[in-house]
N, C-alpha and C positions, 0 to 999 in steps of 0.2 A: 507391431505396436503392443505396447505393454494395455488391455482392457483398465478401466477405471476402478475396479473395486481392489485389483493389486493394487494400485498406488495407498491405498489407504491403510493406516496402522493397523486396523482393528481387519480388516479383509471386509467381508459382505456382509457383517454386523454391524461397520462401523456407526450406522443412523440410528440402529437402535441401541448404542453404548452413549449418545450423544447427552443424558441424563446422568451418567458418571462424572465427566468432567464439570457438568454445571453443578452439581454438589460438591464437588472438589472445590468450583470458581466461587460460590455459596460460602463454603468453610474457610477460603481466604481471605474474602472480603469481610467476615468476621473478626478475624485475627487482624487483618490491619486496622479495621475499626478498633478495636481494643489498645494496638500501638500506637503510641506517638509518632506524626507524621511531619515534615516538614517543604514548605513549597520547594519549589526546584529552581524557583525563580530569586524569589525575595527572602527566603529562607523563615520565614515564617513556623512559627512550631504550632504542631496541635490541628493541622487541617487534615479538611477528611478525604482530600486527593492528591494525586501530585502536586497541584496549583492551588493557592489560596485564592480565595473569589477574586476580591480585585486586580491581580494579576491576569486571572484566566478572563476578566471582562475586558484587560486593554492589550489584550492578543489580537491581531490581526487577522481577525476572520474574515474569512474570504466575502465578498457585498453577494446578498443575497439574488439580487436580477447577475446571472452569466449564464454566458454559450453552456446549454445543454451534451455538446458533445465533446467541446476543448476546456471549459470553465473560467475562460477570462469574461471579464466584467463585462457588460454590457449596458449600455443608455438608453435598450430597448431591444424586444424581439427576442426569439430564442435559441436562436443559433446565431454566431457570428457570420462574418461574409467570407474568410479564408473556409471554414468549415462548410460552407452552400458548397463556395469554388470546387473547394478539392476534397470532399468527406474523407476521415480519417477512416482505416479499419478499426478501429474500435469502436463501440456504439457511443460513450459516454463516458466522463469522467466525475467522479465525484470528490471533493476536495473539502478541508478547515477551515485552512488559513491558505493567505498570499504569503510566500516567502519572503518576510520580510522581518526585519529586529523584532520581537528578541525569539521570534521561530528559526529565521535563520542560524542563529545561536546556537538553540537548542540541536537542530539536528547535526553540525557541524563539531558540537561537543558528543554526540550519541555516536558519530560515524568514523568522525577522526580523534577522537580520545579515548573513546571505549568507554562514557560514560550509559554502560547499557540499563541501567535501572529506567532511563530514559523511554525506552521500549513500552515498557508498561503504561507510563502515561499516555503516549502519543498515541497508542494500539486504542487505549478506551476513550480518547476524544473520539478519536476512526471508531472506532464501533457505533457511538453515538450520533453519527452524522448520514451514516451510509442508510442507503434503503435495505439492504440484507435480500434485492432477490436475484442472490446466484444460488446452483445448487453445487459450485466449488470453488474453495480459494487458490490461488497460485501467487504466490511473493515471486515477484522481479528477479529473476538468476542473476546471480552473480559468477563473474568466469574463475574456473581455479587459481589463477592466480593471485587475482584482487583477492580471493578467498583467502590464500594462506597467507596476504599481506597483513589483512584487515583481521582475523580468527572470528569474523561471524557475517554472518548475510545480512545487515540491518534491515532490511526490506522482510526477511522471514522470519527476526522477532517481532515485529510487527505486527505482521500475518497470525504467528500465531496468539495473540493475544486478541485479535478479532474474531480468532474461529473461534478461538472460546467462549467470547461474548457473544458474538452474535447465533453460535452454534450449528455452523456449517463447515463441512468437513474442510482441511488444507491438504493439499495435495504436495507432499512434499520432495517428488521426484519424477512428476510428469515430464518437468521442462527443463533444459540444460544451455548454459552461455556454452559455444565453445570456441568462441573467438575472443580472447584477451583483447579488446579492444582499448584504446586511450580514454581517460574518463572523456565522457561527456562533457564536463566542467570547463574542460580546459581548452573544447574546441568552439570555434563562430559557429553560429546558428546554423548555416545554410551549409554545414559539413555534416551534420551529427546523422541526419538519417543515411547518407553513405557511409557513416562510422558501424552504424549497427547493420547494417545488411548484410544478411545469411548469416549473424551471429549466434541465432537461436536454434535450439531442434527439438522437438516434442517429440517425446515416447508413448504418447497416452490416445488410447481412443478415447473423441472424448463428442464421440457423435451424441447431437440432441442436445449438451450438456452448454449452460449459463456460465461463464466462467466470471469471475472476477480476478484480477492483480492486484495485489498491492505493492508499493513504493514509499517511499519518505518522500519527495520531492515530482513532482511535472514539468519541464522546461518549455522544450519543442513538442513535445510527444514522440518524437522519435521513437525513441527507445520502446513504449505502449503500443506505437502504430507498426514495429515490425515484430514485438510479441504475439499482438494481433493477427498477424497476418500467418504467424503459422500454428497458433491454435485454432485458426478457423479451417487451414488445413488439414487439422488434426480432427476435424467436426466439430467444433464450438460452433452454437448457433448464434451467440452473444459474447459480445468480451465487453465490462467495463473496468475502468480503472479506478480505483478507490485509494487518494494519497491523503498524504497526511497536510501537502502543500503544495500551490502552485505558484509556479514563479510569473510575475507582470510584466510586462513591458516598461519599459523605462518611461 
C-alpha cells in the first residue's frame, strides 16, 4: 500500500504549503471580482458568483430536517428507518440540493456536454455547506473507460475546488474504478449495489485517517456505500460523503 503522504502533491509538506493555494484562491477571487460575471442560470450580467441571488434562492435546496446518514428528507427524527435497518458503511452524507430542475440541468450539462466552468460553481456551493471535518478528500473514481469517453472526472473537478476552499488535502490517486461498470443511471434500484461490487481498490493506507468523497449526485448510495467499504479496509476510521445532490423518491 501506497503510505498517505505519497499520495499528496506537495509529499509531507503538503499541510504546510496549504497557505499557497489559499493566496492563489485569494488572488482569484480578486480578479473575478474585478470581471464581469454572468449567472449560469438566467444569464444575468454583473453578479458576483456563478448564480445571481434570485436564481440561487429558487434552487432546490435540499429541506433542512433529513436522515443524518442517507439525507433524504424526514417528518422527523434523525435517521431514517432503512438506515436504523441496514446502516450504510459510510457514516453520513452531506448534500445542497434534491436533484431536481434546474440542478438536475445543471449537472447533466457539466457531465454530458462538457460544460465544465460549471465545476467551479457547484465546488463553492459544496464547500459552503459541508462541515470540513475530514483530514482527506477523495472524488468518486471513475473507471478508464468512462474516463476517456467523458475527458474528465466530474466528481474530481469538483473535489478539487472544495480542497481549495475548504483547505484540505485531495487525494488524487489513493482510489481506482477497475470495473467499467454500466452507468448507474441506467440501471433499477435494487441492481446498482450488485453493479458496483468489488469495483473499487485503494492503494492508500489510510489508517486513523477521516475521509471524505465527493460526487455530483447521490441515488441509492451504492456507489458511497461500496467506496466505503474498502476505504475502511484501507483504515478510514470515517468515510462521509459530500454531493453536490441528492436524488428523492418519487
Amino acid at each position: 500500500m501506497l503510505r498517505f503522504e505519497t499520495l499528496l502533491s506537495s509529499g509531507r509538506d503538503h499541510r504546510l504549503s496549504i497557505p499557497a493555494p489559499c493566496f492563489l484562491n485569494n488572488c482569484l477571487r480578486l480578479v473575478r471580482s474585478l470581471l464581469p460575471q454572468s449567472c449560469q442560470l438566467c444569464g444575468a450580467e454583473d453578479v458576483a458568483g456563478p448564480f445571481c441571488a434570485p436564481c440561487l434562492a429558487d434552487l432546490p435546496w435540499l429541506p433542512r430536517n433529513h436522515c443524518r446518514m442517507c439525507a433524504l428528507p424526514l417528518a422527523s427524527g434523525a435517521v431514517c428507518g432503512a438506515c436504523l435497518e441496514q446502516p450504510p458503511r459510510f457514516d453520513r452524507v452531506e448534500a445542497v440540493f434534491a436533484y431536481r430542475f434546474p440542478v438536475d440541468a445543471l449537472i447533466r450539462a457539466y457531465k454530458y456536454r462538457g460544460r465544465l466552468a460549471l465545476a467551479r460553481g457547484l465546488g463553492e456551493l459544496l464547500a459552503k455547506s459541508i462541515a470540513r471535518d475530514a483530514d482527506v478528500i477523495v472524488a468518486m473514481p471513475l473507471a478508464p473507460g468512462r474516463l476517456a469517453e467523458r475527458g474528465f472526472n466530474q466528481a474530481h473537478e469538483i473535489a478539487r475546488v472544495v480542497a481549495a476552499l475548504a483547505g484540505i488535502p485531495l487525494l488524487t490517486s489513493a482510489c481506482r474504478k477497475v470495473v467499467d461498470t454500466p452507468p448507474q443511471a441506467a440501471l433499477p434500484w435494487q441492481e446498482r449495489a450488485k453493479n458496483v461490487r468489488r469495483a473499487f481498490v485503494c492503494d492508500a493506507d489510510l489508517k486513523g485517517m477521516r475521509i471524505a468523497v465527493v460526487d455530483d449526485v447521490l441515488t441509492t448510495g451504492a456507489t458511497l456505500n461500496e467506496l466505503a467499504r474498502v476505504l475502511r479496509k484501507a483504515g478510514a476510521v470515517s468515510v462521509a460523503g459530500w454531493v453536490v445532490a441528492r436524488t428523492l423518491p418519487r
